[in-house]
N, C-alpha and C positions, 0 to 999 in steps of 0.2 A: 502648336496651334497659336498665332497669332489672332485677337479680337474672335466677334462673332458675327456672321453676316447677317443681311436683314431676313433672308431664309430663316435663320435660326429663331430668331426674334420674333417673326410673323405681324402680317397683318400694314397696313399703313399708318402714316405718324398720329400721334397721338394729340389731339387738340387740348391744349394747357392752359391754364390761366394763372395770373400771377396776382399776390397780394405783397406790398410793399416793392422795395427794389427800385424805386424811380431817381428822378435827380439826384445825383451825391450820397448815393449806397453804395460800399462796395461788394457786396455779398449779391444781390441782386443780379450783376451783369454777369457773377462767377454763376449762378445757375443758369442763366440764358446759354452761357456759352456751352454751359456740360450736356445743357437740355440738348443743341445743336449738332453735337460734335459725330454721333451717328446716326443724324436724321430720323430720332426715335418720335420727337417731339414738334410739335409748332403750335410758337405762341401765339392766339388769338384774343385774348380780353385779358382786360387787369384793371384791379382797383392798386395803382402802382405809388398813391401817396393820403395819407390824410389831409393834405393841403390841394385843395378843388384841381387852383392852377397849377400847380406841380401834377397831378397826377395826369391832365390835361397836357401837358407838353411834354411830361414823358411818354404820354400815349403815342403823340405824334411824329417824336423823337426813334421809336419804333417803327414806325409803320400800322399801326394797331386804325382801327376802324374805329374814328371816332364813338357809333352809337355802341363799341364794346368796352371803352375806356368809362368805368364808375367810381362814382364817389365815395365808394367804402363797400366793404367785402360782403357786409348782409344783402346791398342788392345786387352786387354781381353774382352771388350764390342763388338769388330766389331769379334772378331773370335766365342766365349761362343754364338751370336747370329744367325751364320750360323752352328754352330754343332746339328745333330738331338737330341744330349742329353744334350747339351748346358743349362747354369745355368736360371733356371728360376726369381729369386730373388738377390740381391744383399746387402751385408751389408759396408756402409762405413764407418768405423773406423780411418779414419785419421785427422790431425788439419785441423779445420775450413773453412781454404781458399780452400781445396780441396771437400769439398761436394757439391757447386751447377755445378762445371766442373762434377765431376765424375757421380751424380745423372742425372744431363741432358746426359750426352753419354751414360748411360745405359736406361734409359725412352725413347728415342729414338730409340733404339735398342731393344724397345720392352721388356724388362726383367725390373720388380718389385724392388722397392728402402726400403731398410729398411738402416735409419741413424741417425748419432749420432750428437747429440746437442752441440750448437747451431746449424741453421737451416744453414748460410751464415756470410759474415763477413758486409757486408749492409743489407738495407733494400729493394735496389731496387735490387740488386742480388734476394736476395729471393723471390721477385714480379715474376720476371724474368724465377724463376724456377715452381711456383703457376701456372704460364700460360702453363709450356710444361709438367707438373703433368693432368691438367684440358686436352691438347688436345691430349693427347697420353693416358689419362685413366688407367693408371696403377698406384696399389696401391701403396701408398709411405707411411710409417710410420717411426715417430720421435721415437725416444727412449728415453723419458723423462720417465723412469723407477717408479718411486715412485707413476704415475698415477695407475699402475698396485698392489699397494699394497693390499691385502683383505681389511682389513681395512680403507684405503682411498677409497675403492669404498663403505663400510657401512657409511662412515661420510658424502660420494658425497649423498647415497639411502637416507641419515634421513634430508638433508638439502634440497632434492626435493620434499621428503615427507612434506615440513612444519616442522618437529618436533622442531625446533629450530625458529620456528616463521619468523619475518622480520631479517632479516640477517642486523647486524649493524655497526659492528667491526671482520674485516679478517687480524691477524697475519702472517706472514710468517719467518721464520730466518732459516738463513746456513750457521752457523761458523764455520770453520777451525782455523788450526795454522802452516800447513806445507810451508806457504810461511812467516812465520816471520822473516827468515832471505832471505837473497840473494843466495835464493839455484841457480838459473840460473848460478850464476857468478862458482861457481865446474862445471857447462857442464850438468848437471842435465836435461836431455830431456826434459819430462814431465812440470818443470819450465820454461824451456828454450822457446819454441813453443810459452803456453801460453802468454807468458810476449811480445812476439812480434806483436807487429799491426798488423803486415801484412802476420801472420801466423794465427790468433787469430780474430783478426777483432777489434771494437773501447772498446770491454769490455773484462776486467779481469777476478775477483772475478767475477763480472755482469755478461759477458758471461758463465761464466763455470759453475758458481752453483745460482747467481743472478736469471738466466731464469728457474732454477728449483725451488725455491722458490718461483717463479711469476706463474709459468705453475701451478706448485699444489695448490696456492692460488685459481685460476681463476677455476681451474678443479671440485676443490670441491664445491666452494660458488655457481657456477654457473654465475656468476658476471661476469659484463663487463667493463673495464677499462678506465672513462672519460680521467682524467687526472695525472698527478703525479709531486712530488718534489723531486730534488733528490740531495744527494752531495756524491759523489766520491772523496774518499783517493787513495794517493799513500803514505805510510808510510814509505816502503823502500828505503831509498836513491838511485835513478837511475833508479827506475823503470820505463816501459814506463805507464804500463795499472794501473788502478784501483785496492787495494789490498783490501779495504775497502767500501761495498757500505750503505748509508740508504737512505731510500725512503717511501713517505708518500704518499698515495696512494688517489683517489674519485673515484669511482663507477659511474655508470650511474642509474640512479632512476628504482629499478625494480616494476612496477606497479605506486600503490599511497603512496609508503613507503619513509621515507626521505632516502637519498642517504646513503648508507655504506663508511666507511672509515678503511683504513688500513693501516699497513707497512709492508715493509720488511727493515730487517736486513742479508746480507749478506757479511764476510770477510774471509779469510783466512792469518790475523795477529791475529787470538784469541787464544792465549796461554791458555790450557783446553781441546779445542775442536777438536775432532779428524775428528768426523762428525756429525755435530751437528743440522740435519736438523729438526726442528720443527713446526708443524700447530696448531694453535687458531682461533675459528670461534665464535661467541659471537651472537646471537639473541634474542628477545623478548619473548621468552618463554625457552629459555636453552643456552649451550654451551658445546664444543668438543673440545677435546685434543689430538692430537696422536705426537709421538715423533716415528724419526726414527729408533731410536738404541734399542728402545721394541719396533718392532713395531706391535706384535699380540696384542696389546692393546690400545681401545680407550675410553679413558674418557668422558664418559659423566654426564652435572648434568642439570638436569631439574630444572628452577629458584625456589627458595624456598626447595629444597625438595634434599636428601643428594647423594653428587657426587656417581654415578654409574660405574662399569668398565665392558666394552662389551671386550668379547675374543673370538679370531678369533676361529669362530667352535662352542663357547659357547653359553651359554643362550646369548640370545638377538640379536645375528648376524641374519643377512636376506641373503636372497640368492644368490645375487649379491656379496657377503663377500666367500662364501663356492663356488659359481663357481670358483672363480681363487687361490682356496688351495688346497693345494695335499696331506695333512697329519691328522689326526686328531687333536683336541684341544690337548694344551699343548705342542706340539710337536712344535718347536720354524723353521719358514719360514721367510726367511728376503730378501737380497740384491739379489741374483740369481736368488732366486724365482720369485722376483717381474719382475726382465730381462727376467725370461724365460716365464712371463705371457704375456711380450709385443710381444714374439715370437710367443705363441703361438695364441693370437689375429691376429700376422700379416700371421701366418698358413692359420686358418678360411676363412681370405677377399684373401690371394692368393688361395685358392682351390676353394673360391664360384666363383673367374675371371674365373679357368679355365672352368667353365661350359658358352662360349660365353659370357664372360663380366656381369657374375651374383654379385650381392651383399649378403654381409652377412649378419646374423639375427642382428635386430636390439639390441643384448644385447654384440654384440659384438662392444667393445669400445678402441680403441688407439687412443696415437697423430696424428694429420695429417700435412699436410703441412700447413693449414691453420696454426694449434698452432705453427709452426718454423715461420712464417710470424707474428702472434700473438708476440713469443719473440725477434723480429728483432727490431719491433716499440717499444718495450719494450725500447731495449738494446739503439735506437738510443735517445728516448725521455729522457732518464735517462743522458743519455753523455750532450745533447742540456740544460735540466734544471740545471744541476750543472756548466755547462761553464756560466751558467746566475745565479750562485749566489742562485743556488735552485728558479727561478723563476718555477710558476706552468706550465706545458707545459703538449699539450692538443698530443692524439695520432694520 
C-alpha cells in the first residue's frame, strides 16, 4: 500500500489557521507545505507575527484575506470562532513560551491544536494545558515529525512484534554544528529566541532537538523512562542554555526482563554534523539501525546471522511502513514527507471529531499532548540531574 487516498481520509480539506510562521521563520513554511502536500488542509487566517507589519505582509504574501490576517492569536481565536466558516484546526509555529497561551485560547474556543515542539517552557505549564486538552476534548497533536517516518513506524512494528527479543540497549543522538559559534550575537533569529530562557524555556540543544531524540527513542522501544543522568554544556562563551547535552538513560522493567539502558547524545557544537539524527535499538535476538539523512532505510541484523537492509516499499516492510509513503520503492521520501504524515494523521482524528466527538481507527498514530508532557519531564529532570553533578534523578 502506497499513502492513503482522500476516500480513506474523508470528508473536504480542513480550514486551518496559523500562529507565527511569517516573514523569516523557517519551521513555519515547513508546516504549510506538509499541511498541503495531500490536500488535507487550507490555510485561511493567521495571526503569522507579533510585528502588526510583518504579520500584514506575510498575510498578503500568502494570499490570506486581509480581514483574516490578525494581530495576535487571542483575536484570531475569539473572531475564526464565531465565523460560520471560521478555522477548524490551528497550527502553532512560534518559540516556545507562546504554545501553551496560544493552544489554550484556541481549545477553548472550540478549534483543534496542531503544534510545534517542545510542548511548554515548564512542566507545570504543560500539566496546565493536559488538563484543558482533557476537558474541551479536542484533538491536539505535537509535531515530533520523525515519529512519522515509514521507517520508524517498521522498526516501532518489529519491536512490538518481538523480533528483536528483550529490548536491552536504546541509543539515541542529534548532532548539529550550526550553533558552534555565537550566531545570536549577528541578530541571527532563529539563534537568538532559542538561546533565551524565557523565549525557549530551561533547555537548549535539550529543548529543541534533545526531546526529539528522547520522543523517538521512547516511540519506538516502546519503553518507559525510570530514571536518568545527565550533564549539560554551554561551550559558547555567554550562552544562557545548554549547547551540548549527554544523558544516560533506565528504563522501567518491562515484564520479567532486566531493565533496558540507554543514551542520548544531543549538541549543536558538532562540527560535521549538519543533522545528524540517529536510532540504535539492540535486544536479545537482533538489532536496528536507521539514520535520518537515508532514511528509506533500516538495518536490520538478526544475532548470529548477516546484517539485513529493509527498504521503504521493499522486500521486508510491513504495512504499517507502506501506509504513511506516497511513492514507490527507490523513490527517496524524507523530511516533508514525514511533516506531512503528521498532517495527515492529524486530518483522520479531526474529521473522525467532526462526526459528534468520534475517534479514529486505531492505526492512526501521532504525538499527543501526553508525549509534550512526556518531554517537559524529560527537559526538567535533565536540567535538575546536571545542576547535581549528573546525580541520577527519577521523573
Amino acid at each position: 500500500m502506497v499513502g492513503a487516498s482522500k476516500s480513506e481520509t474523508g470528508g473536504g480539506p480542513i480550514r486551518y489557521g496559523m500562529v507565527g510562521g511569517g516573514q523569516g521563520a523557517f519551521i513555519g513554511a515547513v508546516h504549510r507545505i506538509a499541511a498541503r502536500i495531500d490536500n488535507d488542509f487550507v490555510l485561511v487566517a493567521g495571526a503569522l507575527s507579533s510585528d502588526p507589519a510583518r504579520a500584514k505582509a506575510s498575510a498578503a504574501e500568502l494570499g490570506l484575506d486581509p480581514d483574516r490576517s490578525y494581530a495576535s492569536y487571542a483575536e484570531m481565536a475569539k473572531a475564526e470562532a464565531k465565523r460560520p466558516d471560521g478555522i477548524e484546526a490551528v497550527a502553532i509555529v512560534t518559540p516556545n513560551n507562546v504554545h501553551v497561551p496560544a493552544a489554550k485560547a484556541f481549545l477553548e474556543a472550540g478549534i483543534h491544536v496542531i503544534c510545534d515542539k517542545p510542548l511548554a517552557t515548564t512542566l507545570a505549564e504543560a500539566k496546565k494545558l493536559a488538563a484543558v486538552v482533557e476537558k474541551t476534548g479536542k484533538v491536539f497533536v505535537l509535531t515530533h515529525n520523525y515519529t512519522a517516518y515509514p521507517m520508524i513506524r517498521q522498526a516501532r512494528e518489529m519491536v512490538a512484534k518481538g523480533v528483536l527479543g528483550d529490548i536491552r540497549i536504546v541509543q539515541s543522538e542529534y548532532p548539529q554544528d550550526w550553533l558552534t559559534e555565537d550566531l545570536a550575537a549577528t541578530g541571527q533569529k532563529q539563534a537568538s529566541w532559542r538561546g533565551d530562557p524565557k523565549q525557549a524555556g530551561a533547555g537548549g540543544a535539550l529543548g529543541d532537538i534533545g526531546t526529539h531524540a528522547y520522543n523517538l527513542a521512547r516511540f519506538v522501544s516502546g519503553l518507559e523512562l525510570d530514571s536518568l543522568s545527565a550533564d549539560l554544556d554551554a561551550f559558547v562563551p555567554g550562552r544562557l542554555l545548554d549547547d551540548n547535552v549527554n544523558v544516560m538513560l533506565r528504563f522501567k522493567p518491562a515484564g520479567k526482563t532486566h531493565p533496558a539502558k540507554g543514551m542520548i547524545w544531543a549538541s549543536q557544537v558538532a562540527p560535521g554534523h549538519e543533522n545528524g539524527l540517529k536510532l540504535r535499538i539492540y535486544g536479545s535476538k537482533g538489532g536496528l539501525e536507521w539514520v535520518q539523512a537515508d532514511p528509506n532505510y533500516l538495518w536490520y541484523t538478526p544475532f548470529g546471522q548477516p546484517k539485513q537492509l529493509i527498504t521503504r516499499n521493499g522486500a521486508g516492510a510491513l504495512p504499517v511502513a507502506g501506509r504513511v509513503s506516497r511513492v514507490p520503492s527507490g523513490h527517496p521520501e524524507g523530511y516533508l514527507e514525514g511533516f506531512a504524515n503528521i498532517y495527515q494523521e492529524a486530518a483522520r482524528a479531526i474529521r473522525a471529531a467532526r462526526k459528534k466527538g468520534g475517534k479514529p481507527g486505531r492505526d492512526v498514530v501521532f504525538p499527543t499532548i501526553q508525549d509534550g508532557v512526556e518531554g517537559m519531564a524529560f527537559i526538567e529532570a535533565c536540567v535538575k540531574s546536571s545542576k547535581k553533578n549528573g546525580a541520577w534523578t527519577k521523573l
